[in-house]
C-alpha positions as CSV (number, residue, x, y, z in Angstrom):
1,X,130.1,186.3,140.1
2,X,127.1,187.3,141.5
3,X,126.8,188.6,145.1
4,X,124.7,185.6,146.6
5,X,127.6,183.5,145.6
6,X,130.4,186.0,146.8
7,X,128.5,186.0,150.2
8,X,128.5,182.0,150.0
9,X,131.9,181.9,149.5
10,X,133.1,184.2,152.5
11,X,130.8,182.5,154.9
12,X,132.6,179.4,153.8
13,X,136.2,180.1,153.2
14,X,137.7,177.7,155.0
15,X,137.2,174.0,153.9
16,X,138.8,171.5,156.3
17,X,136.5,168.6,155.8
18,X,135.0,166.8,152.9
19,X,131.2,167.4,153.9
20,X,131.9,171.5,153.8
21,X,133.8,171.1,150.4
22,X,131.1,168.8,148.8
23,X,128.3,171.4,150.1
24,X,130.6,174.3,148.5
25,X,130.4,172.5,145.6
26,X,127.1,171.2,145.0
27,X,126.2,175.5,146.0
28,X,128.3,176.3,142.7
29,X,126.9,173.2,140.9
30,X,123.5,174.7,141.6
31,X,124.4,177.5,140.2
32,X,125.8,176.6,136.9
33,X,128.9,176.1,137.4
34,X,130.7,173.5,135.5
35,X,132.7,170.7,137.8
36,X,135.8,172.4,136.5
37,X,134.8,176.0,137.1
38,X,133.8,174.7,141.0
39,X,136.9,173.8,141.0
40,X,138.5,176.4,140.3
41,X,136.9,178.7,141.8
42,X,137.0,176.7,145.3
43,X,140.8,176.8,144.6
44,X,140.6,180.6,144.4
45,X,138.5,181.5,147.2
46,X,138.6,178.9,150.3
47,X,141.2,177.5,152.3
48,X,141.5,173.8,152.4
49,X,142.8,170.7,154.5
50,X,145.3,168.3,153.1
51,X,142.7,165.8,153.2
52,X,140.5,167.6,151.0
53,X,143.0,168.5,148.4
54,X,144.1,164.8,148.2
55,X,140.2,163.2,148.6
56,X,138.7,165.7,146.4
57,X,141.0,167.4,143.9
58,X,144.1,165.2,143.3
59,X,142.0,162.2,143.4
60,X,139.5,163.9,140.9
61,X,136.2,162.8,143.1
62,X,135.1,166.3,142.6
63,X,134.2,164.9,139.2
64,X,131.8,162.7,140.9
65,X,130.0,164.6,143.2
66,X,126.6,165.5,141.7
67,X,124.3,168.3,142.4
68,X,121.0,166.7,142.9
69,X,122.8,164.1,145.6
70,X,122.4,164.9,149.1
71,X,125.8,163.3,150.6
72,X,128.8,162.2,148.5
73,X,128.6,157.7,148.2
74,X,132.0,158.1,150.0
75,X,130.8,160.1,153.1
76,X,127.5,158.1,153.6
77,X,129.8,155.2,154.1
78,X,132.2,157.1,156.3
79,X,129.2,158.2,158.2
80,X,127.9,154.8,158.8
81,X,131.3,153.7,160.3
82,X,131.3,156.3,162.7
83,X,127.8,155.8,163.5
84,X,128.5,151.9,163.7
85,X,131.7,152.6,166.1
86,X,129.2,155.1,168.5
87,X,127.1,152.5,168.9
88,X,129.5,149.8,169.6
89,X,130.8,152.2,172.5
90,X,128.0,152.8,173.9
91,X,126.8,148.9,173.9
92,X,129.9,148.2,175.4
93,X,129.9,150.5,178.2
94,X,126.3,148.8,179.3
95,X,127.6,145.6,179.4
């Protein structure tokens, strides 16, 4: 492994949400890594949540996420919702 990757890696060893994991992983993807091997090597060298193990791994979404795709189909909704529920907040404190 080269050292740009090592560096990326240690700047990045924990992984407690799905946006850091799919950025990990897209960073591997770029650099021709096979979904399997950014895995794996994810699995060797970072630290993860529950939640990512179970939304990414278990569930096999990692198989999904693509390297040319700025934000995962399943975070652009989960950022919408959040983003709707801010607003709603906010519109119901002016009224």
């Amino acid at each position: 492994m080269d050292e740009e990757i090592e560096e990326f890696l240690k700047q990045h060893e924990t992984c407690f949400d799905r946006f850091t994991f799919d950025k990990i992983f897209r960073f591997l993807l770029a650099n021709d890594f096979s979904h399997e091997d950014a895995k794996d090597t994810i699995l060797f060298n970072c630290s993860l949540s529950a939640l990512v193990l179970q939304e990414r791994i278990h569930n096999n979404y990692y198989e999904k996420i693509e390297v040319d795709e700025e934000m995962s189909r399943d975070l652009i909704s989960f950022k919408k919702e959040i983003e709707l529920k801010i607003l709603e907040e906010k519109i119901n404190k002016l009224l």
